[in-house]
C-alpha positions as CSV (number, residue, x, y, z in Angstrom):
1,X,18.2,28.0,-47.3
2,X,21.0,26.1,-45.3
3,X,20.1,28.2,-42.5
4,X,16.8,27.4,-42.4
5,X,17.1,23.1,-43.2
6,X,19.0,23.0,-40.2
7,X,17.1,25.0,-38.5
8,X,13.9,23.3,-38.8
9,X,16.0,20.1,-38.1
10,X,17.1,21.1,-34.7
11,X,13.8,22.0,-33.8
12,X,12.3,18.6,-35.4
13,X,15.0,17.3,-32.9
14,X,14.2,18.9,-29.7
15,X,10.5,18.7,-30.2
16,X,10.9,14.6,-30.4
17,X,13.2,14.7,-27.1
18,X,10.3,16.6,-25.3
19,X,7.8,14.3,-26.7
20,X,9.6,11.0,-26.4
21,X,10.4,12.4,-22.5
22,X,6.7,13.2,-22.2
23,X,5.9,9.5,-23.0
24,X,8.7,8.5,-20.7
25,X,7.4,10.4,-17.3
26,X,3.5,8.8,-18.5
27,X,5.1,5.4,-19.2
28,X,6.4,5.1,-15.8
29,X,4.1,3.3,-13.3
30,X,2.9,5.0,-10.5
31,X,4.2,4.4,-6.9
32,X,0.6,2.9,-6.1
33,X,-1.5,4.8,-3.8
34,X,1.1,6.2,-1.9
35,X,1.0,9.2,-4.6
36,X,-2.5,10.2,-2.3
37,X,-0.8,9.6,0.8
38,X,-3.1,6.7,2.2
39,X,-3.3,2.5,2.1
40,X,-6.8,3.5,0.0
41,X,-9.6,1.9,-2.6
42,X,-12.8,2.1,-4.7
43,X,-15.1,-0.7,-5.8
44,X,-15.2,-4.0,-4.1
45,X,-12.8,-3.1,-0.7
46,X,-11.5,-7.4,-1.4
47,X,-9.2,-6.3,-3.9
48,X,-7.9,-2.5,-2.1
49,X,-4.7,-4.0,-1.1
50,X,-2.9,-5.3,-4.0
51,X,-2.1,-2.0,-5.5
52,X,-0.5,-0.7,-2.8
53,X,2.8,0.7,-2.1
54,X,5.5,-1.0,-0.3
55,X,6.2,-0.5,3.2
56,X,9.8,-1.9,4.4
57,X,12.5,-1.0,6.1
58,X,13.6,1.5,3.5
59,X,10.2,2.3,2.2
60,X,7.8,4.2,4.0
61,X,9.2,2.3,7.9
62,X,7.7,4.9,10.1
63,X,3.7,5.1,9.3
64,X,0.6,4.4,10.0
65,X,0.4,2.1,6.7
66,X,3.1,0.5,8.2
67,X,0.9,0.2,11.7
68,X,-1.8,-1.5,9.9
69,X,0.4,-4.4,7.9
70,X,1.6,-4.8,11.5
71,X,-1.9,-5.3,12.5
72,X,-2.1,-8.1,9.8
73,X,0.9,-9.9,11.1
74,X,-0.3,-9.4,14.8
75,X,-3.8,-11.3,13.5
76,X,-2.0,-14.0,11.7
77,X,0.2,-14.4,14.6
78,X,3.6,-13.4,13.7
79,X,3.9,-10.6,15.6
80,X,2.8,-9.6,19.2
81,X,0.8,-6.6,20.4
82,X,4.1,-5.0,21.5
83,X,5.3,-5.1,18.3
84,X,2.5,-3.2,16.5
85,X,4.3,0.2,16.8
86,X,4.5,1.3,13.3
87,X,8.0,1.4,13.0
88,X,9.4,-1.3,10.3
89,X,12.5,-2.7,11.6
90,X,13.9,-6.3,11.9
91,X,11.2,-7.3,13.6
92,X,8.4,-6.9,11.2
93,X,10.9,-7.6,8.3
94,X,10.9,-11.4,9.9
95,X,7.0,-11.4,10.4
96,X,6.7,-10.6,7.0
97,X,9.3,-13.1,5.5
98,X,6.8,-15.8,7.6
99,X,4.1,-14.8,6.4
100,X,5.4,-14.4,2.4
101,X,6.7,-18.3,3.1
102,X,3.0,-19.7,4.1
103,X,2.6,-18.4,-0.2
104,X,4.4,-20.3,-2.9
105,X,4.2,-17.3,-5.1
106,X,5.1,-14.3,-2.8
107,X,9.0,-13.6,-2.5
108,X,10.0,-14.0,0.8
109,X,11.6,-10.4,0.4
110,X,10.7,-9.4,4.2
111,X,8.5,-5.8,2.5
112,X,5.3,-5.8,2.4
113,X,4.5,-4.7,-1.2
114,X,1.1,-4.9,-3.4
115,X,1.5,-8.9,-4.0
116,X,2.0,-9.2,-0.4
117,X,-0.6,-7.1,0.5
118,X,-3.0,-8.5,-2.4
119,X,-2.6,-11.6,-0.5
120,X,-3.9,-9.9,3.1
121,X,-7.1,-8.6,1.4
122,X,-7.7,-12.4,0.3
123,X,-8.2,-13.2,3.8
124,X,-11.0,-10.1,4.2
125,X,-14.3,-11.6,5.5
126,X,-18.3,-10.5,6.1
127,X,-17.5,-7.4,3.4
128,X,-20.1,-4.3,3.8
129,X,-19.9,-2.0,1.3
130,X,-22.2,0.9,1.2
131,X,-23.8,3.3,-1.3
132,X,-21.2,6.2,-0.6
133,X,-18.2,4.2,-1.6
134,X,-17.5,3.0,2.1
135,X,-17.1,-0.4,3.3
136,X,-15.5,-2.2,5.9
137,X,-14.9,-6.1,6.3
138,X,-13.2,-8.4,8.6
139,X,-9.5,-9.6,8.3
140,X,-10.0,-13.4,9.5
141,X,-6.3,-13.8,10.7
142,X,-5.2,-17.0,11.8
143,X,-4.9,-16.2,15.1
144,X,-7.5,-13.6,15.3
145,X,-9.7,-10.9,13.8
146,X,-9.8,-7.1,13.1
147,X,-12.5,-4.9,11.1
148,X,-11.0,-2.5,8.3
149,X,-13.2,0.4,7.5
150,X,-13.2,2.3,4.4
151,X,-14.9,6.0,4.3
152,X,-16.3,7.8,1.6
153,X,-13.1,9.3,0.4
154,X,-11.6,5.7,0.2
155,X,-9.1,6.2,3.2
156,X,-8.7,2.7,5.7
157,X,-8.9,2.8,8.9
158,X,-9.1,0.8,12.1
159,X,-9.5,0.6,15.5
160,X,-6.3,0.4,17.3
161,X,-6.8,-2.3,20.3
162,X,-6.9,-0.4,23.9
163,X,-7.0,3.1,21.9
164,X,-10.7,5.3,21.8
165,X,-9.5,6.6,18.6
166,X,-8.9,5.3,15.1
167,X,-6.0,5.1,12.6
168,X,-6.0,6.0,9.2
169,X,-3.2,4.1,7.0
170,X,-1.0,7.1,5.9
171,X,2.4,6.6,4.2
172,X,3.8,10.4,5.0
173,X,3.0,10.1,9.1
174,X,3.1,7.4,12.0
175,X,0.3,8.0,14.5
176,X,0.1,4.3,15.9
């Protein structure tokens, strides 16, 4: 009978660590949308940005997701055309502190994470959106303009000035 009390006890135990670490791995936030590998979106393409990951100098500094927040400090004029490269160094980490100061409510943290890039997608102008779930719209920079596309799989994209081909915002590769 002892045997079998302590017994059931132990496995009373263990089957609360498994479910309590069950709850723990759901608890956890996801990374944003750099679990699917692109900057991405559904729904209204104003509001794609603010749930996405963060791109730094630690975090994903050589991309194409990088390339494009590069693109947004190039249009706000922080950052010149030489210096959209896709490579997150010093650089970029100073173009993004200015442009996290012209916001009361950003920290001026120098990466580009979802409240920073929340506040890029508030400057997103003459928004399409289509039927199939794609969309493009205008970032109105303060010193100039670029169109952001969205296809049907959600994915962003853009035209990369002087290139005949387009970039998709990946996280995992730098093809800018």
């Amino acid at each position: 009978m002892r045997i079998r009390t302590t017994a059931t006890r132990t496995i009373a135990a263990l089957t609360g660590l498994v479910l309590a670490g069950g709850m723990l791995a759901t608890a956890a936030p996801a990374s944003a949308n750099t679990n699917d590998g692109w900057v991405s979106g559904a729904g209204s393409m104003s509001d794609d940005w603010g749930d996405e990951g963060t791109v730094s100098t630690t975090s994903y500094s050589s991309s194409t997701a990088t390339c494009l927040w590069q693109q947004v400090l190039r249009a706000e004029g922080l950052l010149s055309g030489a210096g959209v490269d896709g490579h997150f160094g010093p650089t970029t980490k100073t173009a993004t502190e200015n442009f996290q100061k012209r916001y009361h409510d950003l920290a001026g943290d120098g990466k580009a994470g979802p409240n920073t890039w929340g506040k890029a997608d508030d400057k997103f102008t003459q928004v399409v959106e289509y039927t199939d779930g794609s969309a493009r719209a205008v970032y109105d920079g303060t010193a100039s303009n670029f169109t952001v596309y969205r296809n049907t799989q959600g994915r962003h994209f853009w035209w990369h000035e002087g290139q005949s081909a387009h970039r998709y915002a990946a996280y995992g590769s730098n093809s800018c």
